[in-house]
Each structure stands twice: as structure tokens, then as C-alpha cells.
C-alpha positions in Angstrom: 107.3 86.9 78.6 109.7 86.3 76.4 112.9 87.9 75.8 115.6 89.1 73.6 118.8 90.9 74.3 119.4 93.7 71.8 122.8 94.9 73.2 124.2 98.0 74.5 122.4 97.2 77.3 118.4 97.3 75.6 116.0 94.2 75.4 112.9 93.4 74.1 110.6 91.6 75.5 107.0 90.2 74.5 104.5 89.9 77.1 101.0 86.9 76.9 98.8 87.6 79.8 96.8 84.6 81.0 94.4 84.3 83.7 91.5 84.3 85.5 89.1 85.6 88.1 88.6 83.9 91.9 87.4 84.7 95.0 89.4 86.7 97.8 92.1 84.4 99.4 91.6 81.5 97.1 93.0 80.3 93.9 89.9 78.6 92.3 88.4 80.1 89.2 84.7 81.2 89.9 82.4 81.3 86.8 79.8 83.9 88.3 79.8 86.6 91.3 76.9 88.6 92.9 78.3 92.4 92.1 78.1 94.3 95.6 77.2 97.7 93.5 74.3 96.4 91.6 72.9 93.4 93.1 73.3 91.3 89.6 74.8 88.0 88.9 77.9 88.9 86.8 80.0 86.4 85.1 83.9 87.6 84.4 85.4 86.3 81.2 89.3 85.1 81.6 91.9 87.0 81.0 93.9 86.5 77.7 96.1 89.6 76.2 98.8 90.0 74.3 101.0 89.7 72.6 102.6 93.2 73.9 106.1 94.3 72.5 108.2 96.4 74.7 111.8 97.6 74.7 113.1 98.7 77.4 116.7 100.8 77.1 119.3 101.8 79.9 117.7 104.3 82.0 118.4 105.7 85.6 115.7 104.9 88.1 114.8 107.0 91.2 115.8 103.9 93.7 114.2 103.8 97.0 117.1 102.4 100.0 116.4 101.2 103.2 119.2 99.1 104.7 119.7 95.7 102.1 115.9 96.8 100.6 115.5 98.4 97.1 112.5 99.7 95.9 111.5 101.6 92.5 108.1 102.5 91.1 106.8 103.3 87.6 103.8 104.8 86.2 102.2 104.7 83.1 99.5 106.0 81.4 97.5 104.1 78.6 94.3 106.2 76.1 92.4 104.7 73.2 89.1 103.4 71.6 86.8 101.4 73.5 86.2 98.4 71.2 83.0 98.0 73.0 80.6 101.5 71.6 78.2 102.0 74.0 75.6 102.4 71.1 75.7 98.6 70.9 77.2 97.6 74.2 75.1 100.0 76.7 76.0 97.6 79.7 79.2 96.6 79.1 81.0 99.8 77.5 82.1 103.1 79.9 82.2 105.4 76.9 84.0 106.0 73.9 87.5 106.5 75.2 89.3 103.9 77.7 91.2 105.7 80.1 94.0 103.6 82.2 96.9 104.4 85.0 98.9 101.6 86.0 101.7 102.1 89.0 104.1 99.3 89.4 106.5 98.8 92.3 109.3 96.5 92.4 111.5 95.5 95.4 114.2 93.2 96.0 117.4 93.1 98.0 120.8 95.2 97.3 122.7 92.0 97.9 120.8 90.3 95.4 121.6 93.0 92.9 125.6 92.9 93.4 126.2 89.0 93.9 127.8 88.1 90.3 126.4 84.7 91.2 122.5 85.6 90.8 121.5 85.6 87.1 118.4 86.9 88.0 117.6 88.2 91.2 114.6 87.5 93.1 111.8 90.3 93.3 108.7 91.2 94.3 105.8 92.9 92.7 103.1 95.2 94.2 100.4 96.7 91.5 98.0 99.4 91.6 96.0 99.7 88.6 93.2 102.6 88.1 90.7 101.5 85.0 87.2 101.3 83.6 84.9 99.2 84.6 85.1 95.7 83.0 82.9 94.8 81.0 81.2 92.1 82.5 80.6 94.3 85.8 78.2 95.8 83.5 78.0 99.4 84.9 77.9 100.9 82.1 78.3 104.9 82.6 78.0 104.4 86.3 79.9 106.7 87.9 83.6 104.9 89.1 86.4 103.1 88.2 88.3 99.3 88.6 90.9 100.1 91.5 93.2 96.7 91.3 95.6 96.1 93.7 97.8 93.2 94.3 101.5 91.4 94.6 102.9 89.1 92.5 106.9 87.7 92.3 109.5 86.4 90.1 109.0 82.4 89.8 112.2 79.8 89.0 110.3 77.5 87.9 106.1 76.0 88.0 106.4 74.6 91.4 106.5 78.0 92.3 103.1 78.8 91.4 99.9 77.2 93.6 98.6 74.2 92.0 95.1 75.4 91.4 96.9 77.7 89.0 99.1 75.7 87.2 96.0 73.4 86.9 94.1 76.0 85.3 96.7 77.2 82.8 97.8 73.0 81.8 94.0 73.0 81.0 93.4 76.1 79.2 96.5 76.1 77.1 99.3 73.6 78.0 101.7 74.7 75.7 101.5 77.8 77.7 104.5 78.2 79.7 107.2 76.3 77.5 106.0 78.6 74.3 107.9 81.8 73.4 104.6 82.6 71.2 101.7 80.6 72.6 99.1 82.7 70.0 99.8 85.0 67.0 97.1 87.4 67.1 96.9 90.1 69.2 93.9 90.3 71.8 93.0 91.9 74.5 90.4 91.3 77.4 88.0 94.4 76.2 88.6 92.3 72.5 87.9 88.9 74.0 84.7 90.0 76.0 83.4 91.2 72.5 84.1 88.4 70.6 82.5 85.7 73.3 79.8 87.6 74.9 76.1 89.2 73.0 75.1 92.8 74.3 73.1 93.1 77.5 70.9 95.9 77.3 69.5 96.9 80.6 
């Protein structure tokens, strides 16, 4: 992300999203997977999105106290166009319309919060995402969704991230983390699928 302070209390921020897909409890990319629903080798494309603009202004959050803990969650709801039609892509798209819910959590410490000595105060991330099928999962109008769930936190600095990680994203784009616009145009992982991958029809 990178951000700017607007004043008054308002930022804006632009988000790159850059990643990729692994097996549980490791951090090594895999290429291919055997999907438990269908049987079929699948082959996940890495994620690449953004850039996303937000602005966030001063608002009052519904906080969550228990002793020194903090919590607050927020939901959001995101509608539009498949750019995969299912006329073309009967595999890969789930219909005309991409439906998404995204609940993120965030928790850190009280203390943290009112030491004028923290600039930024660590925190922790929990996600649960409710979403299509991917793409390459290629379900097509199978009945079901992609239920994501995981935790991520608030890094000083790269040694805070596992090597295999920062391994993969020195590789794929080493400019990556020092750039405050690593790309220009806008993409998406439904975009990049698209634009790297040819139709599977049955």
C-alpha cells in the first residue's frame, strides 16, 4: 500500500496485491493441485491486483474490549461483470455477475493505541472472504462458493516476512516492495486468468 495523508484526519491509500498459491502449512509456491471436488489436476494462476484506490475518512468504529485487547470488524460487499462469460469460458466462469463478501477483523492492544511513542501500532489480521469459484478450480456453475479464511499482520520491515516469500516476490518483481507504484494498469486476478490462460471446455 501506499499512502497519503489528506488532512482533517482522511487518507488515501492505493493498494498492489501480490501473491501466490501453496500448500497448507507451507510457504512454497505449487504450480498444480488435485481439486478434492472434481478429481482434476488444476493449476492456480498467481495473484496480481490492483492498483485499488481507497479513502478512508474519520469514522466511529463499534470496538470490541477485553482487558488491554481491541478488536473491530468490517464487512463489505463487492457486485459486477464477470470478465470471464461463460459463453466462452464454460469452465472457468460462475455466471454473468461476480458476487463477493469480505469480513475483516483487526485486533491489537489498547496500550499500543495510547503510547504517543508507537507511530504505528502493531496488529493483527483475521479474513473471511465468501466468493466465486476461481477460475482455475474450473467448476463452472457448480453449485458453491470460495470460503477463504486466514491471518495475516502488520510487518516493520522484510525480515518479517518467511523467506520463501520474500524469495518469491525478489523474483517475480523486485522492485516490488520499495515501489509506491510497481505497475500502472489496473488488473485483477479474474483479468489476469483471462489474459494468460485459453478456455477449457469440459
Amino acid at each position: 500500500m501506499s499512502w497519503k495523508n489528506l488532512g482533517n484526519g482522511s487518507f488515501h491509500y492505493r493498494n498492489y496485491d501480490l501473491g501466490y498459491f501453496t500448500e497448507p502449512n507451507s510457504d512454497v509456491r505449487i504450480e498444480e493441485f488435485t481439486n478434492p471436488l472434481t478429481g482434476k489436476t488444476n493449476r492456480p494462476v498467481d495473484i496480481k491486483g490492483g492498483p485499488f484506490d481507497v479513502v478512508i475518512t474519520p469514522r466511529q468504529y463499534e470496538w470490541t474490549l477485553s482487558g488491554d485487547d481491541i478488536w473491530f470488524s468490517e464487512a463489505k460487499h463487492f457486485k459486477f461483470a464477470n470478465k470471464l462469460s461463460p459463453e466462452e469460458w464454460p469452465m472457468a466462469s460462475t455466471g454473468e455477475t461476480l458476487n463477493m463478501l469480505y469480513l475483516d477483523g483487526f485486533n491489537g492492544k489498547v496500550s499500543d493505541l495510547e503510547n504517543p511513542d508507537i507511530d504505528s501500532a502493531p496488529s493483527i489480521l483475521g479474513i473471511h472472504h465468501v466468493s466465486p469459484w476461481y477460475p482455475f478450480f474450473l467448476m463452472g456453475k457448480q453449485t458453491g462458493v470460495n470460503y477463504w479464511h486466514g491471518h495475516g499482520k502488520k510487518i516493520a520491515d522484510e525480515s518479517d516476512a518467511s523467506p520463501e516469500v520474500m524469495a518469491y516476490v525478489n523474483n517475480k518483481m523486485p522492485e516490488f516492495m520499495g515501489s509506491d507504484a510497481p505497475w500502472v494498469n489496473r488488473t485483477d486476478s479474474y483479468l489476469d486468468y483471462k489474459n494468460h490462460r485459453k478456455p477449457v471446455l469440459e
